[in-house]
C-alpha positions as CSV (number, residue, x, y, z in Angstrom):
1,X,0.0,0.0,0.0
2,X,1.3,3.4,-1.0
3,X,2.2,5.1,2.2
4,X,2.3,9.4,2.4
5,X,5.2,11.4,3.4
6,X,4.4,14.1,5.2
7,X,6.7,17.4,6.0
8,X,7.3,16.6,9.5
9,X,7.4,19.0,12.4
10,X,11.1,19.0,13.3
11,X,11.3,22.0,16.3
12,X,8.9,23.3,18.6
13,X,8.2,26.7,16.9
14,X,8.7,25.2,13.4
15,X,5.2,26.0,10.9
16,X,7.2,25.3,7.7
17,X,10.6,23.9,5.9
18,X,12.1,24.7,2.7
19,X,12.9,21.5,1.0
20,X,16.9,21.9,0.5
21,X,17.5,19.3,-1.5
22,X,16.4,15.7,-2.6
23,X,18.5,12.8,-2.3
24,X,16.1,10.3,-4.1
25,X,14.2,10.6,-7.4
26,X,11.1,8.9,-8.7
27,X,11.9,5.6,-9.9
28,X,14.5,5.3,-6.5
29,X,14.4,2.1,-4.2
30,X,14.3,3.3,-0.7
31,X,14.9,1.7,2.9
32,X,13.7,2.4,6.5
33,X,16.1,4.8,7.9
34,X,17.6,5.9,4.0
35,X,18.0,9.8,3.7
36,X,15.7,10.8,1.4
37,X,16.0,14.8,1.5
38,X,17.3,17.4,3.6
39,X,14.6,20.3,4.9
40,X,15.8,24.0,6.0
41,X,13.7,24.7,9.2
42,X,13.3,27.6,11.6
43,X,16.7,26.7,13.5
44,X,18.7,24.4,11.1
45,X,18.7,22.0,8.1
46,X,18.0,18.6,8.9
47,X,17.6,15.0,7.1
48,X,14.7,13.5,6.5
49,X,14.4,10.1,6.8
50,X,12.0,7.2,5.3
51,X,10.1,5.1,7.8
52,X,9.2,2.7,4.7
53,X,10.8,0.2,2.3
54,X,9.5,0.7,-1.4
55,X,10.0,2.6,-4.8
56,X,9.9,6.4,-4.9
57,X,6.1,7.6,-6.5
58,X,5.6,10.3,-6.4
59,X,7.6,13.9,-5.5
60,X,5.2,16.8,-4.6
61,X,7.7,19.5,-3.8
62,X,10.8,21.1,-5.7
63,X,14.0,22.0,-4.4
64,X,13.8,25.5,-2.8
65,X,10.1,25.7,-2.0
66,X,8.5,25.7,1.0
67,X,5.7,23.8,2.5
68,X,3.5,24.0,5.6
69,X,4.2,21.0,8.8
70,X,2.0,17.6,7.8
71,X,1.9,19.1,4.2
72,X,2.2,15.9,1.4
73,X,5.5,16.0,0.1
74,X,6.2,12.5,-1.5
75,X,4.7,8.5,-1.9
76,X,6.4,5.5,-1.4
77,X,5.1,2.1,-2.5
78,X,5.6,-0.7,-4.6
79,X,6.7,0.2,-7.9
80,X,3.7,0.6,-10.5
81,X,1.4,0.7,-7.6
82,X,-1.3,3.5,-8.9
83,X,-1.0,6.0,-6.1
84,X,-2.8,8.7,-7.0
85,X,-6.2,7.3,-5.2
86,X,-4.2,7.6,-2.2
87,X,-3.3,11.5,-2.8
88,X,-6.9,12.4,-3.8
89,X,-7.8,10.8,-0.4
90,X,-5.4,13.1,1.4
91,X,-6.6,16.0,-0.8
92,X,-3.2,16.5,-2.3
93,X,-5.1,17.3,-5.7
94,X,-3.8,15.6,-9.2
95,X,-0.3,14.2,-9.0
96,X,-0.6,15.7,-12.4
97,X,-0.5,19.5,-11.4
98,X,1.7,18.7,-8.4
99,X,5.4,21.0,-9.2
100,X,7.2,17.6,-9.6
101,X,7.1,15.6,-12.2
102,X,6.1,11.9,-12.1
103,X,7.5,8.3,-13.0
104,X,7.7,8.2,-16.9
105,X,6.9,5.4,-18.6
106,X,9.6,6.0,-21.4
107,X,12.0,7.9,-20.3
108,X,13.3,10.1,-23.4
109,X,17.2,10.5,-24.0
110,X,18.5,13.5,-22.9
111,X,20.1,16.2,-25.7
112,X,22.9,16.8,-26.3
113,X,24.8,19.7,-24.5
114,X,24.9,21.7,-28.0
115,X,21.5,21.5,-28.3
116,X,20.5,23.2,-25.2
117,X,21.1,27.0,-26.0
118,X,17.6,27.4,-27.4
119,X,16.1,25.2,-24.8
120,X,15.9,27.5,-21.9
121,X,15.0,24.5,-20.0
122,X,13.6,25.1,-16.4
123,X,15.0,24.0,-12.7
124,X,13.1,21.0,-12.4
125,X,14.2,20.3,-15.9
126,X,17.6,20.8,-15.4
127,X,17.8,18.8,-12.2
128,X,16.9,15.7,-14.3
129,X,20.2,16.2,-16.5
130,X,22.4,16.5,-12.8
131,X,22.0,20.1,-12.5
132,X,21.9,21.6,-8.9
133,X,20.9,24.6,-7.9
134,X,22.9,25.7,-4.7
135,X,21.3,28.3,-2.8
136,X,22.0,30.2,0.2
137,X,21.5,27.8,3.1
138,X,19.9,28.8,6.4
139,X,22.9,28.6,9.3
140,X,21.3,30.4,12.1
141,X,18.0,30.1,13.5
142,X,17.8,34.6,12.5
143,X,19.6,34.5,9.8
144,X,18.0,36.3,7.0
145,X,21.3,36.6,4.5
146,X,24.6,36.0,4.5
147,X,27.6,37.6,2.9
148,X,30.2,35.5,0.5
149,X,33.5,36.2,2.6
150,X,35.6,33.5,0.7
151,X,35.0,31.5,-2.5
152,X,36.8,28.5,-2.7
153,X,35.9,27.5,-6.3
154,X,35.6,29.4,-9.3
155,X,33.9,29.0,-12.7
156,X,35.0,26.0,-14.1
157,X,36.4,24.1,-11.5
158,X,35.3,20.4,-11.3
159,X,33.5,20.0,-8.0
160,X,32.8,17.1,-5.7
161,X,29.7,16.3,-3.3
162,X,31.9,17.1,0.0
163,X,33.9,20.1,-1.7
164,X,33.9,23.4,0.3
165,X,32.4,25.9,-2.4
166,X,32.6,29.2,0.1
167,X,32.8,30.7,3.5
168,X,30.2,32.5,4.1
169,X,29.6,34.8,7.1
170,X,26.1,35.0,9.0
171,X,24.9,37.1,11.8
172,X,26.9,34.6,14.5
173,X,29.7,33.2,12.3
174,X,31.7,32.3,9.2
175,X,30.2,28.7,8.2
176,X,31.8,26.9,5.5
177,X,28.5,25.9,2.6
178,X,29.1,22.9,0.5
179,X,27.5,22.4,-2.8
180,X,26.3,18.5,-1.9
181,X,26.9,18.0,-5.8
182,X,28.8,16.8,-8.4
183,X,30.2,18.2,-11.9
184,X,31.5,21.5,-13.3
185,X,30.9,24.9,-11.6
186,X,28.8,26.9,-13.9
187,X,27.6,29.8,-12.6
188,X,28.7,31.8,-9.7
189,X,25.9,34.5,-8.3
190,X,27.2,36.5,-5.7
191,X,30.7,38.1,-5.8
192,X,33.1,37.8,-2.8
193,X,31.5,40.0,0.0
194,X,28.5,40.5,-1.5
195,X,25.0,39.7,-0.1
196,X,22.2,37.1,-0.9
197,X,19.2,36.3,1.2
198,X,18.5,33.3,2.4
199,X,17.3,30.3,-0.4
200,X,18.6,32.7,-3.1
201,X,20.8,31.7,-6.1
202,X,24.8,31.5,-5.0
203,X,25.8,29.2,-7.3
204,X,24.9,26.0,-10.0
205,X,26.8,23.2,-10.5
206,X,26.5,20.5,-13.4
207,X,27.2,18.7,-16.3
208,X,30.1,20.9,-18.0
209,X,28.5,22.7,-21.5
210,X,25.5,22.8,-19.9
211,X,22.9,25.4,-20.7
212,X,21.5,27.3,-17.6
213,X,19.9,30.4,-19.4
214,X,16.7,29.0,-18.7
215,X,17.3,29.3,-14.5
216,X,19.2,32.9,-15.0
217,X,16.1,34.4,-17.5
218,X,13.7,33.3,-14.7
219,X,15.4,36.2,-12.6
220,X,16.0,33.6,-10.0
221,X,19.6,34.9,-9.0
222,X,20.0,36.8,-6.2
223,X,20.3,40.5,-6.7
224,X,23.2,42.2,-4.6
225,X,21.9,43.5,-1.6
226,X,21.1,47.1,-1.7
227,X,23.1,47.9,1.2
228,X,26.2,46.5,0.4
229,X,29.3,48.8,0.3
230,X,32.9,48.7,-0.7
231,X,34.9,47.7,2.0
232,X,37.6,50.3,0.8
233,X,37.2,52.7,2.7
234,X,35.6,56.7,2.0
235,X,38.1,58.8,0.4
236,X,39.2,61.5,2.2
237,X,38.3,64.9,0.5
238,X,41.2,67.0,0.7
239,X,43.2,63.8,-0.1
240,X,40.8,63.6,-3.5
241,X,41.4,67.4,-4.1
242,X,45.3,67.0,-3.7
243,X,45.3,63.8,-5.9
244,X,43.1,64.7,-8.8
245,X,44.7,68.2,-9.1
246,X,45.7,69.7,-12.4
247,X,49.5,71.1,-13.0
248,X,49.5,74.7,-11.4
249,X,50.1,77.4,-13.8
250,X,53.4,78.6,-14.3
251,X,54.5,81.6,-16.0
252,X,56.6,82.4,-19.0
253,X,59.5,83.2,-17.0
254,X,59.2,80.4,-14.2
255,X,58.2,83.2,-11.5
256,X,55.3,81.5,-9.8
257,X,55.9,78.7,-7.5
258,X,55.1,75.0,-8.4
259,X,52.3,73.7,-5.5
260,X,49.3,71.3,-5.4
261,X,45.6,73.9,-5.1
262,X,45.2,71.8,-2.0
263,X,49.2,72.9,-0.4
264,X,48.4,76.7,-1.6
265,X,44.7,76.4,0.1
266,X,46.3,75.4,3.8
267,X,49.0,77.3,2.9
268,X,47.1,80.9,2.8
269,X,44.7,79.9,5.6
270,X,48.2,78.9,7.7
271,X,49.7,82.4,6.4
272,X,53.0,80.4,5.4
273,X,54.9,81.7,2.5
274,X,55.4,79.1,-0.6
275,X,58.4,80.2,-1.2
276,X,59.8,79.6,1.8
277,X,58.8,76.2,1.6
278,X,60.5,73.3,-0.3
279,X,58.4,70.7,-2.5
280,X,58.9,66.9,-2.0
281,X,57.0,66.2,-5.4
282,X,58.7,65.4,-8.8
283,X,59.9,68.8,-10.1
284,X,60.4,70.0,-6.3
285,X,56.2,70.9,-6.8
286,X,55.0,71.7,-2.9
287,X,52.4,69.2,-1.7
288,X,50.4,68.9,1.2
289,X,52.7,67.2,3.7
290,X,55.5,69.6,2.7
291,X,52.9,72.1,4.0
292,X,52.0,70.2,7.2
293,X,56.0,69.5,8.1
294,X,57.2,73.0,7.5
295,X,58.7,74.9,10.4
296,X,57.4,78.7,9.9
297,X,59.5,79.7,13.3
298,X,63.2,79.7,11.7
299,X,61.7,81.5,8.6
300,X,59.9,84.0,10.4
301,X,62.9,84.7,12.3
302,X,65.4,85.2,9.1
303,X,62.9,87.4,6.9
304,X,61.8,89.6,9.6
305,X,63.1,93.4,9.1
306,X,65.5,93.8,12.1
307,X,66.3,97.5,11.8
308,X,62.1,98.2,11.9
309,X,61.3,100.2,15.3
310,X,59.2,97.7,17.7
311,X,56.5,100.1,18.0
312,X,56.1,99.8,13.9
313,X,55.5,96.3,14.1
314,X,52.1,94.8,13.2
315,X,50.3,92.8,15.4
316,X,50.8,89.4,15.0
317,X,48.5,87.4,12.8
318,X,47.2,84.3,14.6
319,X,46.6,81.9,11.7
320,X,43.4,79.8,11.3
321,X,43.9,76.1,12.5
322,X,42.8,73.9,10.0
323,X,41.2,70.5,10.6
324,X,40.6,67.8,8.2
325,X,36.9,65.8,8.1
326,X,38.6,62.1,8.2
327,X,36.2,59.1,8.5
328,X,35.7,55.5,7.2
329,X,32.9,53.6,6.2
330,X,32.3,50.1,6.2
331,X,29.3,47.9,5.6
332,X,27.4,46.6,8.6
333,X,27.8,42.8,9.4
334,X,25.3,40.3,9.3
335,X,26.2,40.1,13.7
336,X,25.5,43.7,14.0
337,X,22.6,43.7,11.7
338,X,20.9,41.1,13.5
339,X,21.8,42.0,17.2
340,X,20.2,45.9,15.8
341,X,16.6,44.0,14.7
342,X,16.5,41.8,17.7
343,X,17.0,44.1,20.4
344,X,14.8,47.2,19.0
345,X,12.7,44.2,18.5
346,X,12.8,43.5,22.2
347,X,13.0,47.1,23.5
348,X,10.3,48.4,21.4
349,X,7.8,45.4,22.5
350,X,8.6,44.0,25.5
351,X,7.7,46.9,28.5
352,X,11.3,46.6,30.4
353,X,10.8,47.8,34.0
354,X,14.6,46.8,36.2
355,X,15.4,46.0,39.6
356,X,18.6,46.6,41.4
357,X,19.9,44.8,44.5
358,X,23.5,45.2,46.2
359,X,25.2,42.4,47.3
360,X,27.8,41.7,49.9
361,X,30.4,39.7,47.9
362,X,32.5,39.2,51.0
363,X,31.8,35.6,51.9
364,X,31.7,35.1,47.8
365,X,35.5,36.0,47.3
366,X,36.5,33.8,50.4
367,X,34.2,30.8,49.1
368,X,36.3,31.4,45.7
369,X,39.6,31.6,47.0
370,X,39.0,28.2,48.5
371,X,37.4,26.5,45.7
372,X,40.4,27.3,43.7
373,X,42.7,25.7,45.8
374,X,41.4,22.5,45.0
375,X,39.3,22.7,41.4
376,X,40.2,21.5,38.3
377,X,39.5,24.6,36.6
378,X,39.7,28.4,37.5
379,X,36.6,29.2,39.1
380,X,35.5,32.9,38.7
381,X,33.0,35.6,39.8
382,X,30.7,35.0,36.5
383,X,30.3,31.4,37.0
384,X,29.6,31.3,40.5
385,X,26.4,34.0,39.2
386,X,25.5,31.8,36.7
387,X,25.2,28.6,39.4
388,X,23.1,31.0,41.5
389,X,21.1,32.1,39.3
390,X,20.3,28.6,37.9
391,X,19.3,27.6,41.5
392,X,17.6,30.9,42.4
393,X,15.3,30.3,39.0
394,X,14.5,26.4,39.9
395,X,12.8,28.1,42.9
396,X,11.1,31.4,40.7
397,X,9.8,29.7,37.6
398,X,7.9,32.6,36.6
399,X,11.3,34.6,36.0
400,X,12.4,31.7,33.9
401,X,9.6,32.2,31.2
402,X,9.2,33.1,27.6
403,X,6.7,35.1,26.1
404,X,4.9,33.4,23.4
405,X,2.4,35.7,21.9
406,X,-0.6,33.9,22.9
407,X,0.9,32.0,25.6
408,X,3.6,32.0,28.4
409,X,5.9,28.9,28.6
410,X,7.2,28.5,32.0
411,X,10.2,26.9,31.9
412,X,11.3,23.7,34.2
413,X,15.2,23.2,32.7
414,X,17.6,26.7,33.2
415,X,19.9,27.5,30.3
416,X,21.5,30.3,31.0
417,X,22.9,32.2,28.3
418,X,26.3,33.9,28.6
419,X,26.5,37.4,27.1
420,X,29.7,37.7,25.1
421,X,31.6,40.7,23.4
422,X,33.4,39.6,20.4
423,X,34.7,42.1,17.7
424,X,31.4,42.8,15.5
425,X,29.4,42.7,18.2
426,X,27.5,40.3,20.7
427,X,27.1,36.2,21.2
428,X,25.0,34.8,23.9
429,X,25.9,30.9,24.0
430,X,24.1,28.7,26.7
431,X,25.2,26.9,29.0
432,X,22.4,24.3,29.4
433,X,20.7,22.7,33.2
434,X,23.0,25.0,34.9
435,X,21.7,24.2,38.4
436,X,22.6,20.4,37.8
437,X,26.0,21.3,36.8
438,X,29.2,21.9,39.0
439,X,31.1,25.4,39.2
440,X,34.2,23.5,37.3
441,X,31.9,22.2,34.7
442,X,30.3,25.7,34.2
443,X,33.9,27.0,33.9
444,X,35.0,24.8,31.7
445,X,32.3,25.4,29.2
446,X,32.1,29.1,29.3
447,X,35.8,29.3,28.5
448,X,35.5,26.9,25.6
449,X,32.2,29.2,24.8
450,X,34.0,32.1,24.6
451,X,37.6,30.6,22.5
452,X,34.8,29.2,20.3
453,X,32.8,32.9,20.2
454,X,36.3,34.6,19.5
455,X,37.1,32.7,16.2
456,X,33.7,32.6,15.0
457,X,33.0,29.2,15.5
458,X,29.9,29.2,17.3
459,X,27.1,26.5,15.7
460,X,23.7,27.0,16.1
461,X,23.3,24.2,19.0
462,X,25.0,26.5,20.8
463,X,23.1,29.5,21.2
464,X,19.6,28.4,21.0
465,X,17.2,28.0,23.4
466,X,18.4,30.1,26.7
467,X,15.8,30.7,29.0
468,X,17.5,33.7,30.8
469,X,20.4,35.4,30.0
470,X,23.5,36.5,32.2
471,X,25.9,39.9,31.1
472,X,28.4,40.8,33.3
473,X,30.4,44.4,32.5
474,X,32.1,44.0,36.0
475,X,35.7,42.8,34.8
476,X,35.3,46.1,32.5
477,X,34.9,48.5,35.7
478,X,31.6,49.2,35.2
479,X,29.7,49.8,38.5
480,X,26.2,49.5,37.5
481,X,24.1,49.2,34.2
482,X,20.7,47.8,32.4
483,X,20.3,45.3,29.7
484,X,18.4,44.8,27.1
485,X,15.9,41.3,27.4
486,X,17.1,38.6,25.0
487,X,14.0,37.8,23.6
488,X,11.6,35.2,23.9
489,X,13.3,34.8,28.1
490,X,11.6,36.5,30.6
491,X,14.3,38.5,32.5
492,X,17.9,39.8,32.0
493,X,20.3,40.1,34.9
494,X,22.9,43.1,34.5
495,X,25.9,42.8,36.9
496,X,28.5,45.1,38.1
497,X,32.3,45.2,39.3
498,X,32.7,44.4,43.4
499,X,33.5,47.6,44.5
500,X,35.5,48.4,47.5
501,X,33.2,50.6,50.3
502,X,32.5,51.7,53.1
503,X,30.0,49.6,54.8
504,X,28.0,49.2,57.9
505,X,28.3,46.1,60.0
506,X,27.1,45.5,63.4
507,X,26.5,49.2,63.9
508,X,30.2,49.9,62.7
509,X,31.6,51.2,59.5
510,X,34.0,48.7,58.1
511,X,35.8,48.2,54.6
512,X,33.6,45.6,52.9
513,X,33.0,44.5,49.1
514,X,29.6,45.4,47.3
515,X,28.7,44.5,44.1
516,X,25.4,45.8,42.3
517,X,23.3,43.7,40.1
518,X,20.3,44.7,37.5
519,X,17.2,42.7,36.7
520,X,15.6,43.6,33.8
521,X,12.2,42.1,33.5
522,X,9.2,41.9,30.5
523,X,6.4,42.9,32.7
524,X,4.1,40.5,30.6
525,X,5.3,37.8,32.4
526,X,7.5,39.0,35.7
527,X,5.6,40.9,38.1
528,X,7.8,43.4,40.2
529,X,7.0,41.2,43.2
530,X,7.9,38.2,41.8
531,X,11.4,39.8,40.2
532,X,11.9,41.2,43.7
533,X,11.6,37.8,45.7
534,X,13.9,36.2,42.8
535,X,16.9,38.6,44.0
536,X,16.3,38.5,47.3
537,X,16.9,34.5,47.2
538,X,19.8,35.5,44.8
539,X,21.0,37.5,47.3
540,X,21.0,35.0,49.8
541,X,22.9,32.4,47.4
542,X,25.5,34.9,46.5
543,X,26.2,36.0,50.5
544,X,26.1,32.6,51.6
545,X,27.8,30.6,48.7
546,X,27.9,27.4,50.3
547,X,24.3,27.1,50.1
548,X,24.9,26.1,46.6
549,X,26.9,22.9,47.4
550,X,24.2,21.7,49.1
């Protein structure tokens, strides 16, 4: 019996997948547990797998396209076996006006490769001869494009299934993309550090000669993106001026001085004397630097009319100073783009309200000293927070929730992601059931986290699904700030450096060690009350750390 394959639902908030590509035909044999395709979802692309043993019937969905969760994508049964009952049953409509095409009974010899330039044959077409369409996978679960930092292959080259094609850099990273195909490199879409959006044209591989004018005059390949710049970068002005210059004039009898209209422009607003000045150019021809190095002091001091009566002297002239408008422009990275729409995002519709605590970090620093005397692994400040907080949460589950729209998930597990600066911008990784998981262990991972964050190569597993977020500017010297939520969690927690201050014990003033921390809360789901009780029993964690041995 022909049995339907569905597009499975393959992550919690996943309504759709793109089919990436197919790794069976119609006509294939399959097995239980054979790869049959791979599908792009929300977070990553996946392989799907067949649950049957058969022949291949039917294919409802091309490459590239996207279908809804539980939507028909293909039939497997016996071979011959009339399937289409089975797909009108389901509602799937006519196999014949599905996008793929069907099992032929005669299947008719392809043409030859000199035939194809007045074909124009289509994608689906195309894929029949071993032409594959690579297109710009998703790598990040808010990645929208990426940019082409490297190419690896050019046109021409002969390419192989597990061949590297291109680096490409995403909001979090620089992935490498393979072209999962086989043949010659035909087409290349998108120059080096250019844009394409996500599922767009980057490249097509196949049979060498072939024609693909039929995919390019479909208008299929991506467009660069709009915002793309030049990474060169923005020419100064007066550098322009100075370089694109034309010959001064010079008269008959060679009495005019040979300088750049850019060196006689900061020359007159200086009040400096060209001819006391020597050019550096070919020809001896005065440019701006000779300007900008010359000494007026010693001329000033030689030319001035010593036999003049003081009182005859003019006032001295102060000259202008003159600054030059230097700046460079580059364009903005897929990181920062991304961290910019997520957090006006979050700003702009989450209502942030924040609640600050002090903490006595007294018994903290003595608890640390200890525990480094006998761990594995340097313990610090940040990780003993991030065990707190994990224990603090298990007890406040309504600070570890997530906005949903029409729903709030309260959360049962604590990852805690790690706010990290890296040099385009910000990475949050997660380090997942904290409150199960040593200080040592905790250490351990957030230092790999962060070697990993630094040489951009973070992978998706690793910063998805936080359920509140730690970001700690205290080993930068900052006292006290607020954070931004990282959407869908609940609550942000903002800390500070431990301070050395005055404070009052037992009715005494004594040296002590304070350090200020900052919850930032979504007030759709974390009352003031209930952020308030969440620091005071974080409070209590941090100023009696043993409490979270036991």
């Amino acid at each position: 019996m022909a049995e339907i394959v569905r597009m499975p639902k393959m992550s919690d908030t996943m309504t759709e997948g793109v089919m990436a590509k197919w790794h069976k035909k119609v006509g294939d044999k399959v097995k239980s547990g054979d790869v049959m395709a791979e599908v792009e979802t929300d977070k990553a692309t996946m392989d799907l797998e067949s649950y049957w043993d058969g022949t291949v019937l039917y294919i409802g969905v091309e490459e590239g396209k996207a279908v809804p969760v539980d939507a028909v994508i293909a039939v497997v049964g016996k071979e011959g076996e009339d399937y289409k009952a089975a797909l009108e049953a389901e509602g799937a409509g006519s196999p014949a006006a599905a996008p793929a095409a069907e099992a032929k009974t005669e299947e008719t010899p392809a043409a030859p490769a000199e035939n194809k330039a007045s074909s124009g044959l289509s994608e689906a077409e195309l894929a029949k001869q071993g032409v594959t369409v690579v297109r710009m996978p998703l790598l990040s679960d808010t990645m929208t494009e990426g940019v082409i930092a490297e190419w690896h292959k050019k046109v021409g080259d002969k390419v192989k299934e597990d061949d590297i094609l291109a680096d490409v850099e995403t909001d979090k990273a620089t992935m490498e993309v393979m072209g999962y195909a086989e043949g010659t490199l035909l087409h290349i879409g998108v120059e080096k550090g250019q844009a394409a959006k996500v599922n767009g044209i980057i490249a097509i591989v196949g049979p060498e000669g072939t024609d693909i004018s039929g995919i390019l005059s479909q208008g299929t390949a991506p467009a660069v993106a709009a915002d793309q710049k030049s990474d060169a970068p923005v020419a100064e002005k007066a550098n322009t001026a100075e370089a694109s210059a034309a010959p001064e004039a010079v008269t008959a009898d060679g009495g005019r001085v040979k300088a750049s209209p850019l060196a006689k422009r900061i020359a007159k607003e200086k009040g400096i004397d060209l001819s006391q000045v020597a050019g550096s150019a070919d020809g001896g021809r005065i440019i701006k630097k000779d300007i900008e190095n010359f000494k007026p002091a010693a001329a000033s001091a030689s030319t001035a009319p010593s036999s003049a009566p003081a009182a005859e002297k003019a006032a001295p002239v102060i000259p202008a100073y003159v600054g030059e408008v230097k700046f460079t422009e580059k364009p903005v990275s897929q990181m920062r783009k991304v961290i910019a729409k997520r957090l006006a995002e979050s700003l702009f519709t989450a209502p942030h309200f924040y609640l600050n605590i002090s903490i006595d970090m007294d018994n903290a620093i003595a608890a640390r000293t200890a525990i480094n005397t006998v761990a594995p692994v340097k313990v610090s400040f940040n990780d003993i927070i991030i065990k707190a907080v994990a224990v603090a949460l298990k007890q406040h589950p309504a600070v570890n929730s997530s906005w949903l729209g029409d729903k709030i998930r309260f959360n049962e597990h604590t990852n805690i992601g790690v706010a990290m600066a890296v040099e385009d911008g910000l990475l949050v990784p997660v380090v997942r059931f904290a409150d199960g998981k040593s200080l040592s262990h905790i250490s351990a991972e957030v230092k790999e986290y962060g070697q990993k964050a630094k040489a951009k190569k973070l992978q998706p597993a690793d910063w998805e699904g936080s359920t509140f977020t730690v970001s700690n500017l205290g080993m930068f010297g900052i006292d006290e700030f607020t954070s931004i939520i990282n959407s869908p969690d609940g609550a942000i927690l903002s800390v500070g450096a431990i301070q050395q201050i005055p404070v009052v014990k037992n009715g005494a003033v004594v040296p002590g060690n304070v350090m200020k921390l900052s919850l930032g809360c979504d007030h759709r789901v974390v009352d003031g009350a209930t952020g308030a009780a969440f620091l005071q029993t974080l409070k209590g964690l941090l100023e009696e750390p043993i409490r979270l041995l036991v």
